[in-house]
C-alpha positions as CSV (number, residue, x, y, z in Angstrom):
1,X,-82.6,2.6,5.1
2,X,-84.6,4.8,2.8
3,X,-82.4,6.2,0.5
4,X,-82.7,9.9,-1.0
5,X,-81.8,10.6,-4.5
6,X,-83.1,13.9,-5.4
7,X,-84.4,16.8,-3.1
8,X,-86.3,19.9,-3.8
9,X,-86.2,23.2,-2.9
10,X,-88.2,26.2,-3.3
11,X,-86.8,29.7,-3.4
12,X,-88.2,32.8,-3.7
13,X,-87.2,34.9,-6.3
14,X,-88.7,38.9,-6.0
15,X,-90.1,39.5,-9.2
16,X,-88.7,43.5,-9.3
17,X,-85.4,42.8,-7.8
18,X,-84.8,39.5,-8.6
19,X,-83.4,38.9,-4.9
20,X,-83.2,36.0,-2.8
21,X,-84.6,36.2,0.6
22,X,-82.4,35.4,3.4
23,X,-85.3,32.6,4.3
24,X,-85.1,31.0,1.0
25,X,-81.5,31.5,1.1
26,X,-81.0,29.4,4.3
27,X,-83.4,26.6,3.1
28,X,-81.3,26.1,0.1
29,X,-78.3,26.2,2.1
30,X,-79.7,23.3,4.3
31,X,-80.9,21.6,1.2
32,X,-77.3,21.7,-0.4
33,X,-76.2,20.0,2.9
34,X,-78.4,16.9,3.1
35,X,-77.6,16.6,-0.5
36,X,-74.1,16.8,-0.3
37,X,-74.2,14.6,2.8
38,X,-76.6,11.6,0.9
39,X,-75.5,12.2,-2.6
40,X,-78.8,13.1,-4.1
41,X,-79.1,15.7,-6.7
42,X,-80.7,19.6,-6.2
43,X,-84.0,20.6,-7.8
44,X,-84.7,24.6,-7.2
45,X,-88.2,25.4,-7.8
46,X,-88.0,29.5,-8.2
47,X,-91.3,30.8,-6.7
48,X,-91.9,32.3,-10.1
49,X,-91.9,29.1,-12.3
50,X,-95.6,28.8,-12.8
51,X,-96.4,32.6,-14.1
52,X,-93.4,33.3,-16.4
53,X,-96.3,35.0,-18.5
54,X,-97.2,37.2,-16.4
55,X,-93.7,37.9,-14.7
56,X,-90.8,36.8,-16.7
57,X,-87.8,36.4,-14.4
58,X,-85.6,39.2,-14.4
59,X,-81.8,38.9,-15.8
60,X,-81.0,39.8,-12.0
61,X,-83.1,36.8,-10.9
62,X,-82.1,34.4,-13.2
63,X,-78.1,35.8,-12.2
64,X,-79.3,34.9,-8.7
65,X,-80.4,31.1,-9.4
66,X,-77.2,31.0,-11.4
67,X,-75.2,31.6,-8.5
68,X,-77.2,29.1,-6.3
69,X,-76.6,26.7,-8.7
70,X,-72.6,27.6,-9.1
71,X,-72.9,27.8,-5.3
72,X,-74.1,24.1,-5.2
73,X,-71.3,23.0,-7.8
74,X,-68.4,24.5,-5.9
75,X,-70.0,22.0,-2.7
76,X,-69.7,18.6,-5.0
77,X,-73.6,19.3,-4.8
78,X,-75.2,18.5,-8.5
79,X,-78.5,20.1,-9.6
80,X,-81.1,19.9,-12.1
C-alpha cells in the first residue's frame, strides 16, 4: 500500500480582498480529510506565492491562511 505523507494544496488567495474562494475552500477542506484520515502533513500553496513582488499578500489574506491553518490544527491535521 503506497503510503502518503505529505499532501498539497492550492488555494486561492484574492489579491484585493484577501478572500478565500468557496472552491479553494472546499479543496482544502477535502485535503484536511485525507490528511487527517492517513496521517500526512498539509502544504497550502497560496496562489500568490510566486509574485509577492508584485502583490504582497494582504494582512486580510495572510489572516485567511492563518485560519486555514488553525482550522487544520483544531482537526489533529499538521501543516507546513
Amino acid at each position: 500500500m503506497l503510503e502518503i505523507n505529505k499532501i498539497l494544496v492550492g488555494v486561492e488567495v484574492k489579491p484585493r480582498t484577501g478572500k478565500i474562494p468557496a472552491g479553494s475552500k472546499t479543496a482544502f477542506d477535502q485535503a484536511c480529510m485525507l490528511a487527517s484520515n492517513t496521517g500526512a502533513q498539509l502544504i497550502v500553496l497560496h496562489s500568490q506565492w510566486r509574485s509577492e513582488e508584485l502583490w504582497p499578500l494582504t494582512e486580510k489574506g495572510q489572516a485567511a491562511l492563518n485560519a486555514l491553518r488553525d482550522e487544520a490544527a483544531s482537526k489533529g491535521v499538521p501543516t507546513i
